[in-house]
Structure formats: structure tokens, C-alpha cells
C-alpha positions in Angstrom: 0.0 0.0 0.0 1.3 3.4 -0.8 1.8 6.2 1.7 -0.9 8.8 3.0 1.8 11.5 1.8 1.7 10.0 -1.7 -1.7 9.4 -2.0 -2.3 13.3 -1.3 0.3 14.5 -3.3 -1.5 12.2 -6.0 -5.2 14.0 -5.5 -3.3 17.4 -5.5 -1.6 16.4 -9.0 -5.1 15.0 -10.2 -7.1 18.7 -9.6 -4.3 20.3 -11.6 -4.6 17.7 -14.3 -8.2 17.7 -14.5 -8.4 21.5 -14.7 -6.3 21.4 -18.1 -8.8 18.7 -19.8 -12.0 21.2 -19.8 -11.1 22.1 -23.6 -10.8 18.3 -24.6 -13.5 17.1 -22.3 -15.9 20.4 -22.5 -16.9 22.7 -25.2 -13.8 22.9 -27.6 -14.4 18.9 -28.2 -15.6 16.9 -30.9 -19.0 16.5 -29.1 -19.8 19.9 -28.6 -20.5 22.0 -25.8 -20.6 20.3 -22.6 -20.1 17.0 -24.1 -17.0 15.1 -23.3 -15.1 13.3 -27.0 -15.7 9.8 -27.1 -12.6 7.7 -26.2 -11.2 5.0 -24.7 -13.3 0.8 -25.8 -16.6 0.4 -26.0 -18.6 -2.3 -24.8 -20.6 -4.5 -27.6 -24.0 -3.9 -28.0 -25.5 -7.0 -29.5 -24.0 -10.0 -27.7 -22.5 -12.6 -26.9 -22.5 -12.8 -23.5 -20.8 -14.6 -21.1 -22.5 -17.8 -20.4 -22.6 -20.1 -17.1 -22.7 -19.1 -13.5 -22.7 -15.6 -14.6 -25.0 -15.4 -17.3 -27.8 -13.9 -16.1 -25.6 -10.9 -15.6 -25.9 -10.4 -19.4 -22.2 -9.1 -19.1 -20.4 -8.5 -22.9 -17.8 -11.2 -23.9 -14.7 -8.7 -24.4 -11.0 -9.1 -24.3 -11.3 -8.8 -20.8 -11.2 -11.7 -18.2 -14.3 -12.1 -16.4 -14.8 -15.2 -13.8 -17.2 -16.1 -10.7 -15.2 -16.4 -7.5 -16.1 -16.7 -3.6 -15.1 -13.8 -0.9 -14.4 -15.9 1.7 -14.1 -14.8 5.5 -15.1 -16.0 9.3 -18.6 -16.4 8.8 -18.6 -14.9 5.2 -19.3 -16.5 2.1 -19.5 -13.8 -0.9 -20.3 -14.4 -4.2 -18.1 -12.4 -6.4 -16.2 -11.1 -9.7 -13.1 -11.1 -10.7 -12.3 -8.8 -13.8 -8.7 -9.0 -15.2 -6.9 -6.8 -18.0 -6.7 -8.8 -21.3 -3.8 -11.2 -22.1 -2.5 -11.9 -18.3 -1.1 -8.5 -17.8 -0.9 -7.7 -14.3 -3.3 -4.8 -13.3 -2.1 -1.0 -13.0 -4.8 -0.9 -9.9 -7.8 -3.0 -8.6 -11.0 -1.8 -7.5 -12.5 -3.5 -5.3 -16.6 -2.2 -5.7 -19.2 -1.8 -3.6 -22.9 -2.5 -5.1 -25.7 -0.5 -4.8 -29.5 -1.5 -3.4 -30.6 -2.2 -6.6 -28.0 -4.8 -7.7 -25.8 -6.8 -6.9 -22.1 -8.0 -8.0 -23.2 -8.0 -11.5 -24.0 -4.9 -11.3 -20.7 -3.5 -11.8 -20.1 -5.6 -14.7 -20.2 -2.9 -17.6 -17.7 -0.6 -15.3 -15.5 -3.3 -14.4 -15.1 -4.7 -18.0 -14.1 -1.5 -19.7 -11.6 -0.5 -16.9 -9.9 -4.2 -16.9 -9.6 -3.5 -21.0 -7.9 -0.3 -20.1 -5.8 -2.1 -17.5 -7.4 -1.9 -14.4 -8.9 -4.7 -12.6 -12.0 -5.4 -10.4 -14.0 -7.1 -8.0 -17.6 -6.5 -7.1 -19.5 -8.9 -4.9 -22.5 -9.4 -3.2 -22.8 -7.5 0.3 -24.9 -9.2 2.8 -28.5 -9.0 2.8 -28.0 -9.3 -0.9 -27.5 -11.4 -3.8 -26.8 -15.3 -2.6 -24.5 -13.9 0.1 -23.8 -16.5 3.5 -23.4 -14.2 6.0 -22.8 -15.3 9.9 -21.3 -12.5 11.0 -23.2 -10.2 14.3 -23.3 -7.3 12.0 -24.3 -7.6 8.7 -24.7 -3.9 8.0 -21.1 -3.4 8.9 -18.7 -3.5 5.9 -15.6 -4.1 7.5 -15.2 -7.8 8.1 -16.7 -7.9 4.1 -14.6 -5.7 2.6 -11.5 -7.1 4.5 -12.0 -10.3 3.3 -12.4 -9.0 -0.6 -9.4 -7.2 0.1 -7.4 -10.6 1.0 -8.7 -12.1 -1.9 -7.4 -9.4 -4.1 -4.1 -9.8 -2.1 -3.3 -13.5 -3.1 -4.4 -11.9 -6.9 -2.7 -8.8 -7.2 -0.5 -8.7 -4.5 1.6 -5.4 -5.6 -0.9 -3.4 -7.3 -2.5 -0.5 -5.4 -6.1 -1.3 -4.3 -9.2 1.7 -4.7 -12.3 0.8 -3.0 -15.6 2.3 -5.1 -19.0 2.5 -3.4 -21.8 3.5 -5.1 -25.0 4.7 -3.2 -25.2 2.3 -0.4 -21.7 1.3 -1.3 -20.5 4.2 -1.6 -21.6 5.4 2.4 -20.2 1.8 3.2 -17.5 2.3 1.5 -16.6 5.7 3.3 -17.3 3.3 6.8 -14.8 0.7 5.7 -12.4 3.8 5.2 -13.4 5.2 8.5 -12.8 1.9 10.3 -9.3 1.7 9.2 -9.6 -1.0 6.2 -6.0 -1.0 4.2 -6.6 0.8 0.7 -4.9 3.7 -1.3 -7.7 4.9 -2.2 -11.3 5.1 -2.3 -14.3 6.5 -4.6 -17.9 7.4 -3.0 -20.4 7.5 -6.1 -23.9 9.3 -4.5 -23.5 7.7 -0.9 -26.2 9.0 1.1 -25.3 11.0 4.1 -26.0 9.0 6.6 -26.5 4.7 6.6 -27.2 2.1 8.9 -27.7 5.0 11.6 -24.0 6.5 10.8 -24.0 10.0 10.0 -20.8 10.1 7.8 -19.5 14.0 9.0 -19.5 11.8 12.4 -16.4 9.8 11.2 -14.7 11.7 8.5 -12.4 12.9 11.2 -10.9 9.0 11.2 -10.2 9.3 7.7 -6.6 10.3 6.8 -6.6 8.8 3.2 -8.7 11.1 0.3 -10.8 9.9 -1.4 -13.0 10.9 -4.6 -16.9 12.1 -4.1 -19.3 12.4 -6.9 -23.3 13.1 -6.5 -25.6 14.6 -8.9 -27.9 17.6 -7.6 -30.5 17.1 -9.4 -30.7 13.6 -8.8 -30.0 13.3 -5.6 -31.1 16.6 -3.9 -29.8 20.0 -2.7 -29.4 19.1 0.6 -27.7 15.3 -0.7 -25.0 17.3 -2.4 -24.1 20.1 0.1 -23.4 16.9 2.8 -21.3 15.3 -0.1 -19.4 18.6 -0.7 -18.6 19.0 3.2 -17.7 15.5 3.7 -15.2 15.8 0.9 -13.7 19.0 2.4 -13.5 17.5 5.9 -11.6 14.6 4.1 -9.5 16.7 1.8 -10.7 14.6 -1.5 -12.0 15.9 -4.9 -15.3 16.8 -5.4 -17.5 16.1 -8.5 -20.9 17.7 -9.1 -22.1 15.0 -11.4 -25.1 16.5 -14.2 -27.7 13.8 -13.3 -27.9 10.3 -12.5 -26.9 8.3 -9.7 -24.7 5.4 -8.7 -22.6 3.5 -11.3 -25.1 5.5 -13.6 -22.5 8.2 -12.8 -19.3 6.2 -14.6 -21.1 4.5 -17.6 -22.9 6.3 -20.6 -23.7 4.4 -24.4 -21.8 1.3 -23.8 -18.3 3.8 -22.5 -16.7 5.1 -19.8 -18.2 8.9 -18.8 -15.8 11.6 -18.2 -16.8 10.9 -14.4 -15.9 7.3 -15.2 -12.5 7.8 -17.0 -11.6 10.2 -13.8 -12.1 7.2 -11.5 -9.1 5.3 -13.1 -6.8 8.1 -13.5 -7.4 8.7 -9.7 -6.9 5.1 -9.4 -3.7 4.8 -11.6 -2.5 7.9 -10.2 
């Protein structure tokens, strides 16, 4: 895992970067105004998909690797993904991703494929209380022990490549938890948490959080009052803000079968 110093040094070097893309990614580009270029793979639109335990996931057959696996810890058993760059290459980061109410592991699938074709790998699973996860432990609303044992997973995978966690919605206020709690990452992405889940009020812990992170949330999807607790909890954490147009969740990273600008940004912070 990298060092705090270096991982702030990296979010300080991202803003700078970021500002100097507005004339590629905003009105000066081939899309027009306000509409990022169109770059990086795109994900087929008519099929095949990948067959067998996955398949009704209806994920793309690509270049990319994409097998079932087990998150395995005390009293966990956690169905999962692994998504791996084509050809064996070894990642330039892993995410390790958080789901959202409405979906499960295979939910991530059309986020996780194009990053692992641009080199950066994934795993998404299913949290308790969703999907076919076996959960025993006392809490299942707390994403520590889950997230820990993805995590050791992703160590006997990737064992030198830096490790991002990405939440979005519920994931993404678990995900700001797990970060909270002390959970080993060297990074982490919060895609429209809500302020406050499973009775934490995130403000209440962003003072345990020494690593920054990357916030995104969409006004006028998620609320005035949504987005003003999103800006303050990336100030108190010193990470990057994004006030996203609309949309909410992995809606945020994923647009016509491509990465969105928002999308692309995750891996650069990732890669960074």
C-alpha cells in the first residue's frame, strides 16, 4: 500500500490535471458544448454474453477476463467477480466495488469490464443481505469484516498493485465506513453515498479518515441538501469533489456502452 503523503500528493496532482482537460472534455471537443469526446473501448452492444454461472448478468464477452469467485471470511461466504486486463497482464490498480440496493455483483459488470480493458482490474461482490450472500457475521450492515476479506482475496491476486475501493449509493456510504474503520486501501471512490446509513452519519467519522478519497453526487438527482453533505464531507476529508449532471450510482461512470468523463476520472485517480 502506498503512503498517505503520496496518496495526497496524487489527488493534488489529479485537480491540476483535471483542470487542463476542460477544452478536450468540455466545449472545444468533438461532441460539442458540454459534451465530453468519445474515447477510450466500447462495450458490444448485441451479444455474446458470457455464459454459465454468470449469465444472467448479461455481461459482454470482451478481451477482458471475467470469472465467478467466492469472498471468503469467518462467517462470510461472498459471491463475487473477478475482472482482469486482457492477455494476463498484471493490473495497474484493482477496484475493489461496492454495489448498490438495486443490484448486486453484477451490477458493476459494464464498469469493471471497460476498466480491466484499459488495464485496471476489479472485484464486485455481493454485500450481505444481498444477492446469494452467506453471512454469519453479528453485523451484517457493517462493511468491515466484508470488505476485508475482498481485500485478501485481491491480495493472493494482485499482491503489488494498489487497491481503490468504489461504493456507489449504499456502497458508496459503506465504503466511506470501511475507510473510517481503518480498512487497508490507497484509495477510495464514493459514487452518491447517502449522508447517513445504517444509523451513521458520515461527518460523524470523516475525522478517522486520513486517506482522500474521490466524491461524486448529482444535484438534481440526488437533492440539494444530498449534495451540500457530499461537498462537506469531501472537504473534511480533503478529497476531490465532482458535481455530477444527473444520474446516480454506477449511472455516474457508464454512458452508451463507455466510460463517462466521471468514469474515466475514477481510473486516473486510481492509476494515479
Amino acid at each position: 500500500m502506498r503512503s498517505v503523503k503520496g496518496v495526497a500528493a496524487g489527488v493534488a496532482i489529479l485537480g491540476l490535471v483535471l483542470a487542463g482537460c476542460g477544452a478536450e472534455n468540455g466545449a472545444d471537443g468533438d461532441g460539442g458544448p458540454g459534451k465530453a469526446k468519445e474515447s477510450g473501448p466500447a462495450l458490444p452492444t448485441d451479444g455474446p454474453y458470457i455464459q454459465g454461472e454468470l449469465g444472467g448478468c448479461f455481461l459482454p464477452e470482451t478481451a477482458a477476463g471475467v470469472e465467478p469467485m467466492q469472498v471468503v471470511g469467518k462467517g462470510l461466504e461472498l459471491p463475487a467477480i473477478r475482472f482482469s486486463p486482457p492477455d494476463g497482464q498484471g493490473p495497474s490498480a484493482v477496484l475493489v466495488m461496492l454495489h448498490q440496493t438495486d443490484g448486486g455483483r453484477c451490477g458493476w459488470g459494464d464498469f469493471a469490464i471497460l476498466a480491466a480493458l484499459q488495464g485496471v482490474a476489479g472485484l464486485s461482490f455481493d454485500l450481505c443481505g444481498y444477492g446469494d450472500a452467506d453471512c454469519g457475521i453479528k453485523d451484517p450492515d457493517d462493511p468491515v469484516p466484508q470488505v476485508r476479506a475482498a481485500l485478501s482475496e485481491v491480495e493472493k491476486q494482485w499482491p503489488d498493485a494498489p487497491v481503490v475501493l468504489v461504493g456507489a449509493s449504499m456502497g458508496g456510504s459503506q465504503t466511506v465506513r470501511a475507510v473510517a474503520a481503518g480498512v487497508e486501501i490507497d484509495g477510495w471512490v464514493d459514487l452518491s453515498g447517502p449522508s447517513s446509513w445504517a444509523g451513521v452519519d458520515l461527518t460523524s467519522v470523516a475525522d478517522s479518515i486520513s486517506t482522500p478519497g474521490l466524491i461524486a453526487i448529482a444535484e438534481d438527482t440526488d437533492g440539494a441538501e444530498e449534495a451540500d453533505a457530499a461537498q462537506a464531507l469531501a472537504q473534511a476529508t480533503s478529497s476531490e469533489f465532482v458535481p455530477a449532471e444527473a444520474g446516480h450510482g454506477w449511472e455516474l461512470v457508464v454512458e452508451e456502452g463507455r466510460l463517462s468523463p466521471l468514469g474515466q476520472q475514477v481510473l486516473t485517480y486510481a492509476t494515479r
